[in-house]
N, CA, C and O atoms as a Maestro MAE file, in Angstrom:
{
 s_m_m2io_version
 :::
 2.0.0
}

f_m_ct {
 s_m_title
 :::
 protein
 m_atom[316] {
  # First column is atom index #
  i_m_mmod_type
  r_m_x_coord
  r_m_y_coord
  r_m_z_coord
  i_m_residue_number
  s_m_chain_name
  s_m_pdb_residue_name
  s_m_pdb_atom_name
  i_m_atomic_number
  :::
  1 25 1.890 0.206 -18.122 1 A "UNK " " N  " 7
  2 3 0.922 1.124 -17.567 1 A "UNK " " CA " 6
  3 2 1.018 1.074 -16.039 1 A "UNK " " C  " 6
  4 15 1.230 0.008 -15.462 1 A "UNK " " O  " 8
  5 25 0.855 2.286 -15.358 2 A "UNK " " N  " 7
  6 3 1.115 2.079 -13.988 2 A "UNK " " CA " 6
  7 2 -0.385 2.301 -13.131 2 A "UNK " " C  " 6
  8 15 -1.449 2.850 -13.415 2 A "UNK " " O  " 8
  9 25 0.188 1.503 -11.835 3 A "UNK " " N  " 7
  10 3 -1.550 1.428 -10.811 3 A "UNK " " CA " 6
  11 2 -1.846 2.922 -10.607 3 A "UNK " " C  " 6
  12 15 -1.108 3.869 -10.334 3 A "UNK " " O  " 8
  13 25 -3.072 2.831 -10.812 4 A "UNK " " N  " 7
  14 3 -3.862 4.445 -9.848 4 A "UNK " " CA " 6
  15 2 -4.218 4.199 -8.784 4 A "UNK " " C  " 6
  16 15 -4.909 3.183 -8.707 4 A "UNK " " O  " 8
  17 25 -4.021 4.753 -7.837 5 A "UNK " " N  " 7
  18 3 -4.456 4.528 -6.556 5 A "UNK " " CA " 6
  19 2 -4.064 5.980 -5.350 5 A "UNK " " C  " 6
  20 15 -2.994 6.577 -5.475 5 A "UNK " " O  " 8
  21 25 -4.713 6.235 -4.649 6 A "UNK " " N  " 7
  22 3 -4.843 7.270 -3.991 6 A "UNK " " CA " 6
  23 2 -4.391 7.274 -2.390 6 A "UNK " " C  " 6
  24 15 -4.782 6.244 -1.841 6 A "UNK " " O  " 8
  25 25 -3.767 8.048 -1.621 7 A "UNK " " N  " 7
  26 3 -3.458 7.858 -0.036 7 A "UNK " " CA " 6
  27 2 -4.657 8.230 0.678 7 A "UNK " " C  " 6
  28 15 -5.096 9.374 0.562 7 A "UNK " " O  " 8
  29 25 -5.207 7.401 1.381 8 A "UNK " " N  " 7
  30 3 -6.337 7.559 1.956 8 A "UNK " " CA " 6
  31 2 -5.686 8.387 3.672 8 A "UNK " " C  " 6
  32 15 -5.916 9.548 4.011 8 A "UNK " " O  " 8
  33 25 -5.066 7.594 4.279 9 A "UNK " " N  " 7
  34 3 -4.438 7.791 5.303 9 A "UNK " " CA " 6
  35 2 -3.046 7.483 5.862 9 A "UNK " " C  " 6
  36 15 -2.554 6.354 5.858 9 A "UNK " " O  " 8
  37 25 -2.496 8.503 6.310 10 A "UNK " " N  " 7
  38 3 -0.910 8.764 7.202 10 A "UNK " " CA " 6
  39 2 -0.695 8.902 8.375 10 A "UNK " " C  " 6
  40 15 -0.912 9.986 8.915 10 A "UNK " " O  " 8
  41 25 -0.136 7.662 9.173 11 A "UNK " " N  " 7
  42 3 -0.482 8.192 10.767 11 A "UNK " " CA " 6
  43 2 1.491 7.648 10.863 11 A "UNK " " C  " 6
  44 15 2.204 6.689 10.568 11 A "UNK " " O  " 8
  45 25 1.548 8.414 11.204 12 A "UNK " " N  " 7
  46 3 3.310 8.807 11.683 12 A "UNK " " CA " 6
  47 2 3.645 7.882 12.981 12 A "UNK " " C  " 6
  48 15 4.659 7.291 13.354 12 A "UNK " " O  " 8
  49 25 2.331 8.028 13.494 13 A "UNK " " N  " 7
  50 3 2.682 7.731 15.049 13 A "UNK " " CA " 6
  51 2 2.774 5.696 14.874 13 A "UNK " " C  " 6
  52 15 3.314 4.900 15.643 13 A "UNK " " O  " 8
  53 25 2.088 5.452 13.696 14 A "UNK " " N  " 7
  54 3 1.684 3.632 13.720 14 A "UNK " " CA " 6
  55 2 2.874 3.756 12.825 14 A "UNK " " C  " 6
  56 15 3.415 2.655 12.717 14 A "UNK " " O  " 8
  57 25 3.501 4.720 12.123 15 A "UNK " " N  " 7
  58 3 4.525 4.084 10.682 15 A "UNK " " CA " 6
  59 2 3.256 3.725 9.721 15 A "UNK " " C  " 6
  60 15 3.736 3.550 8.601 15 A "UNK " " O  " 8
  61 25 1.898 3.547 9.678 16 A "UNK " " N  " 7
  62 3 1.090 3.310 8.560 16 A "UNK " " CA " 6
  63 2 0.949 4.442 6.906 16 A "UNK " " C  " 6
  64 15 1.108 5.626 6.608 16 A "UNK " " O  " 8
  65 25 0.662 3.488 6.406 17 A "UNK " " N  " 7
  66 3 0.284 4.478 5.090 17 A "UNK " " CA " 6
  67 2 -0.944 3.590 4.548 17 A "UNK " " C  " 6
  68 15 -0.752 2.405 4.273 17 A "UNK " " O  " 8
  69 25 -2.147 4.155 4.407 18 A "UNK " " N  " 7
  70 3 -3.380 3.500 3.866 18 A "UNK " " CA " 6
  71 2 -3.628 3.694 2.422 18 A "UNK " " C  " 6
  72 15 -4.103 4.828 2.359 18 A "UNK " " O  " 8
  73 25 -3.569 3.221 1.269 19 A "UNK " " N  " 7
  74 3 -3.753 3.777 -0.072 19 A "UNK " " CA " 6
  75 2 -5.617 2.621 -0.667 19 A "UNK " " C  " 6
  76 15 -6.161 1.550 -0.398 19 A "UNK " " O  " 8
  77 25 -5.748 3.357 -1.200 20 A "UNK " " N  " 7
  78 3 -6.755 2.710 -1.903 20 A "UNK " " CA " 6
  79 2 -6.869 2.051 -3.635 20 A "UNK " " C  " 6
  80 15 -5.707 2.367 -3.888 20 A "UNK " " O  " 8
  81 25 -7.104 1.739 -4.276 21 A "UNK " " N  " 7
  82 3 -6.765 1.129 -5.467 21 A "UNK " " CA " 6
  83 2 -7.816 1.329 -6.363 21 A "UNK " " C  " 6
  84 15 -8.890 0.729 -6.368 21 A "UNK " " O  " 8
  85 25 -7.272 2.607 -7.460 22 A "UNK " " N  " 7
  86 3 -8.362 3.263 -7.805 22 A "UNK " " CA " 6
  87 2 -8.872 2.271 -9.191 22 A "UNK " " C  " 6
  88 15 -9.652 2.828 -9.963 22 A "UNK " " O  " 8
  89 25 -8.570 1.235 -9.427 23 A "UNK " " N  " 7
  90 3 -9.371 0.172 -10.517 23 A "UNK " " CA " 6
  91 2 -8.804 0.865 -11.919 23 A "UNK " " C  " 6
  92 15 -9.568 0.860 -12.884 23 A "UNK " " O  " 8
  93 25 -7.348 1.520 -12.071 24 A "UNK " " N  " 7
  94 3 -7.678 2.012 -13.562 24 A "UNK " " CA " 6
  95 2 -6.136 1.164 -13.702 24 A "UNK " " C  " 6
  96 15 -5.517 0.551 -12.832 24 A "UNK " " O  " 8
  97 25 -5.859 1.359 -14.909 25 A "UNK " " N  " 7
  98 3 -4.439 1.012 -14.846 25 A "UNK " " CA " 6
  99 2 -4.077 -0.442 -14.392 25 A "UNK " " C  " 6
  100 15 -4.858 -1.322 -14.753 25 A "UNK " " O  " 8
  101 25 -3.287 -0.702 -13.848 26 A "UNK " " N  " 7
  102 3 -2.853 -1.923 -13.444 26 A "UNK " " CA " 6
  103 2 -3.143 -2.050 -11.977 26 A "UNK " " C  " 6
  104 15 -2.914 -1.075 -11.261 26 A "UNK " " O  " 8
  105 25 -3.619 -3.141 -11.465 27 A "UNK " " N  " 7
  106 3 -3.630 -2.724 -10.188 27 A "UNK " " CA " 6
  107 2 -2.471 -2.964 -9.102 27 A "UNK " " C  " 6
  108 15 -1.311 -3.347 -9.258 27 A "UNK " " O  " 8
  109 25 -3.047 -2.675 -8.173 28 A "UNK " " N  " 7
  110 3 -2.004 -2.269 -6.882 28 A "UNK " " CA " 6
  111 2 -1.048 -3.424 -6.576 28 A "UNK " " C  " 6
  112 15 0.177 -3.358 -6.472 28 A "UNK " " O  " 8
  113 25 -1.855 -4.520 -6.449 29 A "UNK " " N  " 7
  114 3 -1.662 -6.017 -6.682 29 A "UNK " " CA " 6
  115 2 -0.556 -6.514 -7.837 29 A "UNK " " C  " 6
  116 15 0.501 -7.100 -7.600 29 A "UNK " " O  " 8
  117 25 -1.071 -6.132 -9.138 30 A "UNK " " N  " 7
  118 3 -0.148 -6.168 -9.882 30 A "UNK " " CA " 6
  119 2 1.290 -5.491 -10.452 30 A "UNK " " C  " 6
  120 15 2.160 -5.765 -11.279 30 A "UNK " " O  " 8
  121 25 0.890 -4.134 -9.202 31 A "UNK " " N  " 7
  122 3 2.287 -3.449 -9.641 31 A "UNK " " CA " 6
  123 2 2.839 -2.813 -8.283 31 A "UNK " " C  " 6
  124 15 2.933 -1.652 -7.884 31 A "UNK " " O  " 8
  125 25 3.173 -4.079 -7.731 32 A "UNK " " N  " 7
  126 3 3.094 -3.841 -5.745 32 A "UNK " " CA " 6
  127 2 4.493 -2.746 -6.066 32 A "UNK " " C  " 6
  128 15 4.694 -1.599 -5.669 32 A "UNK " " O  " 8
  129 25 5.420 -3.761 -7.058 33 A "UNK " " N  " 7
  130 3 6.707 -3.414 -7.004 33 A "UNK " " CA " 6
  131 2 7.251 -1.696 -6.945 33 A "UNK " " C  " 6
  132 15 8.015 -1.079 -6.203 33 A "UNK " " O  " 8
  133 25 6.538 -1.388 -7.960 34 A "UNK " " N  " 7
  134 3 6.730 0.093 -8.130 34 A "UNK " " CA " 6
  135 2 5.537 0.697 -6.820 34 A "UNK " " C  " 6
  136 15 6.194 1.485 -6.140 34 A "UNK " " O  " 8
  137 25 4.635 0.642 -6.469 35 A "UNK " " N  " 7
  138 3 3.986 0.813 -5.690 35 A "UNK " " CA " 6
  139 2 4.912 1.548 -4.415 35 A "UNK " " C  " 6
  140 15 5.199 2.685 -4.040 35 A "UNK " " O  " 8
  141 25 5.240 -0.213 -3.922 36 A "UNK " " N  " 7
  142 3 6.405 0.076 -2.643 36 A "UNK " " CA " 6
  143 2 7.462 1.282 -2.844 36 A "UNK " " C  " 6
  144 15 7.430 2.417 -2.369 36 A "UNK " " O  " 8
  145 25 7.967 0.957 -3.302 37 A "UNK " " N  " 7
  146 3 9.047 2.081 -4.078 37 A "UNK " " CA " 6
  147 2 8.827 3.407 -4.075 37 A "UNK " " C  " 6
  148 15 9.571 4.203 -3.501 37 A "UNK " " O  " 8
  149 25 7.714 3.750 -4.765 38 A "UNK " " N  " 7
  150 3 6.843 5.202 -4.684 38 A "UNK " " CA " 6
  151 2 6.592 5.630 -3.011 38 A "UNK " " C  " 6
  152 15 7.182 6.471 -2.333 38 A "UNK " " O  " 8
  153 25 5.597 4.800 -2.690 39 A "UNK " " N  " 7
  154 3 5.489 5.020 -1.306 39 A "UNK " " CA " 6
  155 2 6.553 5.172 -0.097 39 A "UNK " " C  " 6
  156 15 6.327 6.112 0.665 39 A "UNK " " O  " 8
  157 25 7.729 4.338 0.189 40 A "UNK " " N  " 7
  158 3 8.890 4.870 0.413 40 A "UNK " " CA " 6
  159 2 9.292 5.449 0.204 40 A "UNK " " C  " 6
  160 15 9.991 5.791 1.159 40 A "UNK " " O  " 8
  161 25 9.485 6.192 -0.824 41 A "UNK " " N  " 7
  162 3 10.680 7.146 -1.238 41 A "UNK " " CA " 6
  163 2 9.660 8.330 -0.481 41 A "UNK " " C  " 6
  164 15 10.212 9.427 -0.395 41 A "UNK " " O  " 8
  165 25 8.250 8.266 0.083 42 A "UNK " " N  " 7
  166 3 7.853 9.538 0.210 42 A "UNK " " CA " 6
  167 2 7.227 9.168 2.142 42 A "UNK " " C  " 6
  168 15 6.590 9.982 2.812 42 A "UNK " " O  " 8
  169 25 7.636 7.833 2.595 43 A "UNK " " N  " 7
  170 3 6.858 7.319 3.812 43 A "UNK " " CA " 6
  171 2 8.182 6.369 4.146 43 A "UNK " " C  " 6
  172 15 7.844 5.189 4.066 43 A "UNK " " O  " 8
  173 25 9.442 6.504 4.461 44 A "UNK " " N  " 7
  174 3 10.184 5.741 4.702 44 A "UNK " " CA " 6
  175 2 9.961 4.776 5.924 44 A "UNK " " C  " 6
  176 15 9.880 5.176 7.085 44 A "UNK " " O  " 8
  177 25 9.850 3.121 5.436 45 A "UNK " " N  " 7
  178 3 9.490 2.754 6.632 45 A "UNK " " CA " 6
  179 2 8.220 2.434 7.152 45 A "UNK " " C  " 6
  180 15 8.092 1.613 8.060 45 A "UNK " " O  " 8
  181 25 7.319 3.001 6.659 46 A "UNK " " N  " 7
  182 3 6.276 2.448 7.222 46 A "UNK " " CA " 6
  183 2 5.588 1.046 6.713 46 A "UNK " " C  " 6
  184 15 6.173 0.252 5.977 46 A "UNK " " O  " 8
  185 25 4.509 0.898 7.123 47 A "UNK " " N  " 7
  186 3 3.829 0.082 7.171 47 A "UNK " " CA " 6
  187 2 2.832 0.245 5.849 47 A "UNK " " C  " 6
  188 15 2.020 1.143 6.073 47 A "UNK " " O  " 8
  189 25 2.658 -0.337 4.582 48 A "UNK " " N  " 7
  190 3 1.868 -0.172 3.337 48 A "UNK " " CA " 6
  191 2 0.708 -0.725 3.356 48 A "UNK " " C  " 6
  192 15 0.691 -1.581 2.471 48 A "UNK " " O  " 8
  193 25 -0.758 -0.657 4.183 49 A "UNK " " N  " 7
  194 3 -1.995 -0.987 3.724 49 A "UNK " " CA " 6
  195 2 -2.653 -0.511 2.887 49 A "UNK " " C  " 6
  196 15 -2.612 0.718 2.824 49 A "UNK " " O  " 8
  197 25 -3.681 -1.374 1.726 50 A "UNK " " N  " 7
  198 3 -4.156 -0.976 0.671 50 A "UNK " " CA " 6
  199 2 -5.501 -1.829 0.772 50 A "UNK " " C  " 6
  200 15 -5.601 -2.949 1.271 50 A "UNK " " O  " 8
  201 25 -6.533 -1.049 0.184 51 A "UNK " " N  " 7
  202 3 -7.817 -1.810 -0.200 51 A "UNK " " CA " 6
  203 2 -7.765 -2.050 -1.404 51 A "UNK " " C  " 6
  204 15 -7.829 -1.105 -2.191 51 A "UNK " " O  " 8
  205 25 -7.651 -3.219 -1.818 52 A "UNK " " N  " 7
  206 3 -7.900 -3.789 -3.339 52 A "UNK " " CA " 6
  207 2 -9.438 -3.562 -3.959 52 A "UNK " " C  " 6
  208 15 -10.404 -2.932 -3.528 52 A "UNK " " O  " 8
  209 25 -9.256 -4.245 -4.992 53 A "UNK " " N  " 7
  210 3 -11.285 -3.743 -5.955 53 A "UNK " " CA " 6
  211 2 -11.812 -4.010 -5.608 53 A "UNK " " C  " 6
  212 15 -12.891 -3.419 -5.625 53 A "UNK " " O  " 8
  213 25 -11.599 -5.609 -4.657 54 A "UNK " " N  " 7
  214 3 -12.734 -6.225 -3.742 54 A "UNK " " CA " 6
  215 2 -13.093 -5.930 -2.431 54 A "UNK " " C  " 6
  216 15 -13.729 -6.586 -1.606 54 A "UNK " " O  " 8
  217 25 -12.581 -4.843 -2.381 55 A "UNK " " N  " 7
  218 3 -12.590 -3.832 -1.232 55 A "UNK " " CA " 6
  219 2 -11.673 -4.167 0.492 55 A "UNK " " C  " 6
  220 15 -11.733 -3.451 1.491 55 A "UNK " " O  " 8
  221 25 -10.936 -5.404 0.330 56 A "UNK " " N  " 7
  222 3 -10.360 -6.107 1.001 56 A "UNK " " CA " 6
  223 2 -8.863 -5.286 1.324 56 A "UNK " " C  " 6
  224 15 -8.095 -4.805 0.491 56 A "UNK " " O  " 8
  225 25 -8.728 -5.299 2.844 57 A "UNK " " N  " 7
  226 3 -7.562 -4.809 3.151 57 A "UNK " " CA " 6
  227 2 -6.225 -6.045 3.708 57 A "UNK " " C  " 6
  228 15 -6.060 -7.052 4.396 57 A "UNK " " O  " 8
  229 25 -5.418 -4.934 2.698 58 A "UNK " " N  " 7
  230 3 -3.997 -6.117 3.045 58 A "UNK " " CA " 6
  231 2 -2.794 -5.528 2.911 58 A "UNK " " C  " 6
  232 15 -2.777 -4.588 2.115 58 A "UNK " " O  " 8
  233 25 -1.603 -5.846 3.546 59 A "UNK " " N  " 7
  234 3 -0.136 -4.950 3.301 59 A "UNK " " CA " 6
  235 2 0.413 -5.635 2.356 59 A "UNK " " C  " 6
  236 15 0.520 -6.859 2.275 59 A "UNK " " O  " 8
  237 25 0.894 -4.525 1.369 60 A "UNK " " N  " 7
  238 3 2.361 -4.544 1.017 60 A "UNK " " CA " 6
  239 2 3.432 -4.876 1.580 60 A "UNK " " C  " 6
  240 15 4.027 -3.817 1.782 60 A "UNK " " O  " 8
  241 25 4.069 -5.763 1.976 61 A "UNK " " N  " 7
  242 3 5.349 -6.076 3.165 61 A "UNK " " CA " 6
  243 2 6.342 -5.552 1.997 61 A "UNK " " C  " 6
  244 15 6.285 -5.861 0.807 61 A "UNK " " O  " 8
  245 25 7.213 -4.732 2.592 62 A "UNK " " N  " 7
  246 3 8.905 -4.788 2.420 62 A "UNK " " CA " 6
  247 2 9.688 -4.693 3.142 62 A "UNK " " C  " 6
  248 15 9.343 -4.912 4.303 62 A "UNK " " O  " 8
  249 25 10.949 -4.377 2.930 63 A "UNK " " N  " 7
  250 3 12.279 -4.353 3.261 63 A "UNK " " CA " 6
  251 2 13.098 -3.158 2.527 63 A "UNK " " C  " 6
  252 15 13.755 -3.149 1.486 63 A "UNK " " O  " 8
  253 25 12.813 -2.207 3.432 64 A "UNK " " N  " 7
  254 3 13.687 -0.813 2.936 64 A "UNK " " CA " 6
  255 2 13.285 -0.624 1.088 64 A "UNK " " C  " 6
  256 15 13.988 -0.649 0.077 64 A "UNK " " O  " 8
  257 25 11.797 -0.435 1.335 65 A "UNK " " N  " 7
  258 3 11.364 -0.131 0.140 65 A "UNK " " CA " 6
  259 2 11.531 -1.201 -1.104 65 A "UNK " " C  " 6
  260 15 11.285 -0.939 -2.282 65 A "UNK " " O  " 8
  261 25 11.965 -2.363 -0.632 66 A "UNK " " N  " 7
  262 3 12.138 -3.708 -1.822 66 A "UNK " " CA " 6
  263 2 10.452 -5.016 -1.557 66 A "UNK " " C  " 6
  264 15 10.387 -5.836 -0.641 66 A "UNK " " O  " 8
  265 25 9.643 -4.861 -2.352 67 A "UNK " " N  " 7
  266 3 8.476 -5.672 -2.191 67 A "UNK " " CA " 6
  267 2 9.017 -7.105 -1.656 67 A "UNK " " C  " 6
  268 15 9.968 -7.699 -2.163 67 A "UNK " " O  " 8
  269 25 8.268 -7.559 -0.562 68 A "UNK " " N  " 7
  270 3 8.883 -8.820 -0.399 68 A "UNK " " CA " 6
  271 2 7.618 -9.853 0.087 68 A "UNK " " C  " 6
  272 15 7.644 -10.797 0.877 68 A "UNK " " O  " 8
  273 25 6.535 -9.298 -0.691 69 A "UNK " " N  " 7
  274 3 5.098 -10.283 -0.139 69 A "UNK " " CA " 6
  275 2 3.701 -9.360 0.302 69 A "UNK " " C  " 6
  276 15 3.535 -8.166 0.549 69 A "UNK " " O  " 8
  277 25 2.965 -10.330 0.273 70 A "UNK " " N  " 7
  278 3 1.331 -9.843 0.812 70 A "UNK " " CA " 6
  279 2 1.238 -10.399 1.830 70 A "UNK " " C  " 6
  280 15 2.029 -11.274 2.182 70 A "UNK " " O  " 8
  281 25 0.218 -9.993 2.534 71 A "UNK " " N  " 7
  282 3 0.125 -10.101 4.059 71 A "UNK " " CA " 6
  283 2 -1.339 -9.571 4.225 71 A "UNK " " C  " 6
  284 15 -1.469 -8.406 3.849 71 A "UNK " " O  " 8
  285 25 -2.353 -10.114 4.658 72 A "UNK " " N  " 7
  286 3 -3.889 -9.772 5.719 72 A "UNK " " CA " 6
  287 2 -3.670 -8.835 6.370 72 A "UNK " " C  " 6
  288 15 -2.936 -8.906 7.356 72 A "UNK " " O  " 8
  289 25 -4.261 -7.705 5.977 73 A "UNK " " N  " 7
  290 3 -4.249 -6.717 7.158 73 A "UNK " " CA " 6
  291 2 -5.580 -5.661 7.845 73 A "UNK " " C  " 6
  292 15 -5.548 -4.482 8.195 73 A "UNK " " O  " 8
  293 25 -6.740 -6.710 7.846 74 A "UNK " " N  " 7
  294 3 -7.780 -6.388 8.295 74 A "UNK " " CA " 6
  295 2 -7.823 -5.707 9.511 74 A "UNK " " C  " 6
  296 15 -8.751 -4.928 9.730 74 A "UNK " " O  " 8
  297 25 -6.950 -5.897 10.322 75 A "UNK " " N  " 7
  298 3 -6.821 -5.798 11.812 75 A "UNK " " CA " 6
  299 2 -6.281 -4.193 12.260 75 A "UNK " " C  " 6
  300 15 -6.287 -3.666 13.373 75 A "UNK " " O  " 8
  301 25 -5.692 -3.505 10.561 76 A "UNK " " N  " 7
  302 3 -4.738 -2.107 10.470 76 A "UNK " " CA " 6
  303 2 -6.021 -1.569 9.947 76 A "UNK " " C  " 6
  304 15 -6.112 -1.911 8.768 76 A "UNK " " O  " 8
  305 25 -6.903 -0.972 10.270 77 A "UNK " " N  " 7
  306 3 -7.904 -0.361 9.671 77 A "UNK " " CA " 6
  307 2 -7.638 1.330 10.137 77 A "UNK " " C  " 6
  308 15 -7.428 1.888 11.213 77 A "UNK " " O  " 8
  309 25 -7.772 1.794 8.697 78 A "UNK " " N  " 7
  310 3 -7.256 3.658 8.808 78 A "UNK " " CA " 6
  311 2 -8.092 4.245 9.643 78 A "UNK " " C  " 6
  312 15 -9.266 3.932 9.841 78 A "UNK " " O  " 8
  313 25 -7.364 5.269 10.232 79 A "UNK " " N  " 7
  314 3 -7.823 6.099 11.213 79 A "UNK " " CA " 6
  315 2 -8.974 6.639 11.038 79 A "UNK " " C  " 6
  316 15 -9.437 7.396 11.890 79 A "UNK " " O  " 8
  :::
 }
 m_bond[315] {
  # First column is bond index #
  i_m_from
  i_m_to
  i_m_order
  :::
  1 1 2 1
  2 2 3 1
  3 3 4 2
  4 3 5 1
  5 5 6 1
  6 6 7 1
  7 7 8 2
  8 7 9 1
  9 9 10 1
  10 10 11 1
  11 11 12 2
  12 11 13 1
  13 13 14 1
  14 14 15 1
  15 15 16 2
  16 15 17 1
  17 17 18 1
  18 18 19 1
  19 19 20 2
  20 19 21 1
  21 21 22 1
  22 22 23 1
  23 23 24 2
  24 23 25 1
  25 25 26 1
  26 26 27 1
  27 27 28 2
  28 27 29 1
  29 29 30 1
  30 30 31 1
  31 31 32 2
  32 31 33 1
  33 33 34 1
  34 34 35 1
  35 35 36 2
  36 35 37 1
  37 37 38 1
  38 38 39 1
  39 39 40 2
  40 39 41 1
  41 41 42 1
  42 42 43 1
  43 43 44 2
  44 43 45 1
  45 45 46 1
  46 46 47 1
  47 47 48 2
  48 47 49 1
  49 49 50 1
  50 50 51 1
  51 51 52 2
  52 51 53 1
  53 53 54 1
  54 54 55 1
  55 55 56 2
  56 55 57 1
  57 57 58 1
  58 58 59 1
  59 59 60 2
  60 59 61 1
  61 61 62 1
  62 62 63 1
  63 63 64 2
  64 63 65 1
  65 65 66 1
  66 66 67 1
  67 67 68 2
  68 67 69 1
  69 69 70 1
  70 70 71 1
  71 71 72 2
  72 71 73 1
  73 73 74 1
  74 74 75 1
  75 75 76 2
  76 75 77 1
  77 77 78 1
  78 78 79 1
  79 79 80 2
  80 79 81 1
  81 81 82 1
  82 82 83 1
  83 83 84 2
  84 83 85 1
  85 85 86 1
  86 86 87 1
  87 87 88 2
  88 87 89 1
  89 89 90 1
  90 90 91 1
  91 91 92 2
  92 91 93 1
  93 93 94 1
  94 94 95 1
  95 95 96 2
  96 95 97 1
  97 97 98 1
  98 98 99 1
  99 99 100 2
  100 99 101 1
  101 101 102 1
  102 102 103 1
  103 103 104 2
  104 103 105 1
  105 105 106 1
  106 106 107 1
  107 107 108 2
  108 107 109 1
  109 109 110 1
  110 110 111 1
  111 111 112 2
  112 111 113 1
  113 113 114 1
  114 114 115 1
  115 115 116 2
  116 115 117 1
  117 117 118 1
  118 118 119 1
  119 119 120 2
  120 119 121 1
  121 121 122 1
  122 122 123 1
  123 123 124 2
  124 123 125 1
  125 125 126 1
  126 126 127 1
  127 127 128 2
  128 127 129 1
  129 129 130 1
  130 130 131 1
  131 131 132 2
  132 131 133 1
  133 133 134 1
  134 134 135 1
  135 135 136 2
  136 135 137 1
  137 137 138 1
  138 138 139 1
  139 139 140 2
  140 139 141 1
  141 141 142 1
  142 142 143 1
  143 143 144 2
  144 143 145 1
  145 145 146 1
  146 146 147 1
  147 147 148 2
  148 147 149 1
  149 149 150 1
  150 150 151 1
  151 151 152 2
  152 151 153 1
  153 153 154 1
  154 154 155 1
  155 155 156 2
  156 155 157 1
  157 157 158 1
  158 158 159 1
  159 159 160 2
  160 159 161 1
  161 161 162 1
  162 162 163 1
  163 163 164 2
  164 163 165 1
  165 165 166 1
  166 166 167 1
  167 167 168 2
  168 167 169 1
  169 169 170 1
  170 170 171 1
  171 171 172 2
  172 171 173 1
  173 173 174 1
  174 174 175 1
  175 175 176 2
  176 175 177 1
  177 177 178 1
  178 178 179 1
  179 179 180 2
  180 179 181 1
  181 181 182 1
  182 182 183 1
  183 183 184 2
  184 183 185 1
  185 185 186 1
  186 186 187 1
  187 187 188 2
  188 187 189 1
  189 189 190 1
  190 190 191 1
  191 191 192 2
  192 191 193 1
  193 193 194 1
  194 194 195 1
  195 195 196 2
  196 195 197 1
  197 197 198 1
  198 198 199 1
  199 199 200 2
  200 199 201 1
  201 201 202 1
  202 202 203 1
  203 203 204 2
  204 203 205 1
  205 205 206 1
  206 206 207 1
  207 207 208 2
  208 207 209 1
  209 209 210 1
  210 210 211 1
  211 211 212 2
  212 211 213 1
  213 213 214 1
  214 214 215 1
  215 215 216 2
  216 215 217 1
  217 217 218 1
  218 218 219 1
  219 219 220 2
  220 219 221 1
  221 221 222 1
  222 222 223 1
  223 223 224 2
  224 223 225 1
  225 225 226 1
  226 226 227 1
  227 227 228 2
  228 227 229 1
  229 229 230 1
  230 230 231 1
  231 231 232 2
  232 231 233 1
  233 233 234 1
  234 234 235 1
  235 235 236 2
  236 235 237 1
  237 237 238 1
  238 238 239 1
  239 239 240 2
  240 239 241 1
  241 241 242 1
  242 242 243 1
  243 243 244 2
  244 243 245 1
  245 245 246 1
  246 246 247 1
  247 247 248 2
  248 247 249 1
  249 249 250 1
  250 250 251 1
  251 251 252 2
  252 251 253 1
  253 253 254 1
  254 254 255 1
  255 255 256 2
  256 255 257 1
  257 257 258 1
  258 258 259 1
  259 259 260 2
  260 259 261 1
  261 261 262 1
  262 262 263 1
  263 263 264 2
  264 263 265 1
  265 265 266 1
  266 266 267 1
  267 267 268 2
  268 267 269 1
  269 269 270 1
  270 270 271 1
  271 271 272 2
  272 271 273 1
  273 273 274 1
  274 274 275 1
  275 275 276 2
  276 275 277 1
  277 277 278 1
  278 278 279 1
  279 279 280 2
  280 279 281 1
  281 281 282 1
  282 282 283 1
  283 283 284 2
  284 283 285 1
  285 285 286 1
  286 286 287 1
  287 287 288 2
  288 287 289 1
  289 289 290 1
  290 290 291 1
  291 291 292 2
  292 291 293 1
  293 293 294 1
  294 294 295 1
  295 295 296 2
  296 295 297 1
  297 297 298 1
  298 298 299 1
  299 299 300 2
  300 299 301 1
  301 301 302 1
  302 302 303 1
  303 303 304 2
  304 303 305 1
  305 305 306 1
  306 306 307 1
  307 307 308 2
  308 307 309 1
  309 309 310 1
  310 310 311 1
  311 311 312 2
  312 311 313 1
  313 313 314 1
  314 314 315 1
  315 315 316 2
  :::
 }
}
């Protein structure tokens, strides 16, 4: 089953992409992999912040669209 989750915000100018984690499905957390992937293929490059269920913001880190970790990202708050 795959995560639901929605693009909250796109700012070109930071490389950011903000998504939110809509609680159905698997979550964002649990399916970073395909996540990243999706989001690259349509945001090459940027930067992946997401609010999880606990409403907590944090990146997706990769490497040319390959998941490679979580990361705190309180400090990237969407436009």
């Amino acid at each position: 089953m795959k995560s639901q989750w929605h693009t909250l915000a796109y700012d070109p100018v930071r490389h950011c992409v903000w998504i939110v984690d809509q609680d159905g499905g698997r979550s964002v957390t649990n399916d970073a992999e395909a996540v990243v992937a999706e989001i690259n293929q349509r945001h090459p490059a940027c930067r992946i912040i997401y609010r999880d269920t606990m409403g907590n913001w944090d990146e997706l880190r990769h490497r040319n669209g390959t998941f490679i970790g979580f990361a705190p990202a309180r400090d990237v708050l969407p436009p």
